[in-house]
C-alpha angles and dihedrals in degrees: 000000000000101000088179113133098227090044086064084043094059098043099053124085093257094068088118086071116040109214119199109194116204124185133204124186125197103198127157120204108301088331102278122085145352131181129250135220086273093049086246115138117238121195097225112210133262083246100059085040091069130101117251118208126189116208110190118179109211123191135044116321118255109272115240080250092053097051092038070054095057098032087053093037085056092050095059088236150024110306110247128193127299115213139189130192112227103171150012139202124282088225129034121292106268096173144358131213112259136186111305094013122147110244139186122193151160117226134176110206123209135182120227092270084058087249106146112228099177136008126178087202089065093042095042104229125093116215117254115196137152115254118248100004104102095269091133146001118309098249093059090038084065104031092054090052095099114023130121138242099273098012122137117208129170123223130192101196116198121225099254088061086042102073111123126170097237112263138159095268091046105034098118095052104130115239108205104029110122094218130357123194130230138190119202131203105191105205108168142015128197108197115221120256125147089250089057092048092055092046089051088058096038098087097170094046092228099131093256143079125223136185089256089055091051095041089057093042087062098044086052097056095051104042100037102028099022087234107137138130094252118193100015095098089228112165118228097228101039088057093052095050091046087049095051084048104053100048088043098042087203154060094291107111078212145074123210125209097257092043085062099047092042086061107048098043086056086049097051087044088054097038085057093055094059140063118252122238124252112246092021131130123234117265109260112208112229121047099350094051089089088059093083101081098174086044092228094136102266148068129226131201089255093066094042083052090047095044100098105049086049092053085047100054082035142223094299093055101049094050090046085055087043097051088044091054090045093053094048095043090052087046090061 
């Protein structure tokens, strides 16, 4: 066995800060007496009889990542979130929020120290969002899954779950705190239907969808909420004509309310028939609905790559070379 000092040092999980521990004891003899220039004995006292150690850290400090590293290495796996109920419902729970749900909610949010750092009840106006989309921050996206109509939970989100693209609704997310901590006041759930999903995009509440309603959809995702298809060079205005296109398979520059449940009834129908692909994401209604090009139900990072150059050539072109790609398949 080593029984060399540094080589403990190096295999331990300090090893990011190298610790040299020096030690200094003050110790008469016996620790009773000495004598003193004039021969006289002096008792010296318990204090000055007792050890002194130095203990000096040299190197870099850890990093915020390298100590998120150990605390989760320790855990055995990545940290999730941690959640308490605070309270329930006067009545009965008629309904809780699911996936893709339209919520609205109070929150305080705090940091570790129990500094708030942001609270809708100061600023008078709850958050409305719609569940699993990419509306906020993964940990609240999951603990919310669940809750009740005047429910109040309370969420500690690890860093890992907190990671916004910074927005004007999240803007004042912290970025380097290990855990913040969030109560929730759920006040009010929507549940998802295809009507709701039409009346959500429907800004102008005329009974149709153009290309200037979705564009602004899309710009409002990513400037007030940070949801946004980042890195995949999709233009604004090409993805909203695409998207006008494919839900009214024809010249009109609008979608009607029936054109756009006709289609995505045919789509879920279609999406059941088939067998999901592995790796990929589930298909969101809305926006990214349009992002599953086989209609399987989900959506892979492939399509997401080939995204671009499809809304560019638009919605015609790509079912014309799908059509094309389907014939000559069945003639084989």
């Amino acid at each position: 066995m080593d029984n060399d000092p540094k080589s403990f040092w190096r295999r331990s999980v300090w090893h990011p800060v190298k610790v040299a521990l020096y030690g200094l004891i003050l110790l008469n003899h016996f620790a009773y007496a000495t004598p003193d220039s004039d021969s006289n004995k002096r008792v010296k006292s318990n204090e000055d009889s007792i050890p002194v150690i130095e203990i000096r850290a040299e190197g870099k400090p850890m990093t915020s990542a390298q100590i998120r590293a150990l605390e989760e290495e320790a855990e055995g796996k990545p940290f999730d979130i941690k959640t308490k109920q605070l309270k329930m419902p006067s009545q009965a729970c008629s309904k809780t929020a699911k996936r893709f749900d339209f919520v609205t909610f109070h929150y305080k949010g705090q940091l570790e120290n129990g500094k708030t750092f942001q609270s809708t009840y100061a600023e008078g106006q709850p958050v409305q969002i719609q569940l699993k989309t990419g509306m906020i921050i993964p940990g609240l996206d999951k603990g919310l899954i669940g809750m009740c109509e005047q429910e109040v939970k309370r969420i500690h989100v690890p860093w890992r779950l907190a990671q916004r693209r910074k927005s004007s609704k999240w803007k004042h997310l912290p970025k380097d705190e290990h855990w913040i901590i969030f109560e929730i006041e759920m006040l009010h759930i929507e549940p998802w239907t295809i009507e709701k999903q039409f009346q959500y995009l429907d800004a102008d509440k005329n009974g149709l969808l153009s290309e200037e309603e979705i564009v602004k959809e899309i710009r409002t995702l990513r400037e007030e909420y940070g949801k946004s298809w980042h890195g995949y060079n999709i233009d604004d205005q090409e993805m909203a004509k695409y998207f006008i296109d494919y839900f009214a398979d024809n010249s009109a520059k609008t979608v009607s309310k029936q054109q756009y449940e006709s289609r995505m009834s045919a789509d879920l129908k279609l999406a059941g028939s088939k067998k999901t692909k592995a790796g990929g994401s589930r298909r969101e209604p809305g926006l990214g609905w349009i992002f599953d090009f086989d209609n399987d139900g989900s959506v892979t990072y492939d399509e997401l790559s080939k995204a671009s150059m499809i809304f560019k050539s638009g919605y015609a072109a790509f079912r014309d070379a799908s059509s094309d790609v389907h014939n000559s398949d069945h003639e084989l």
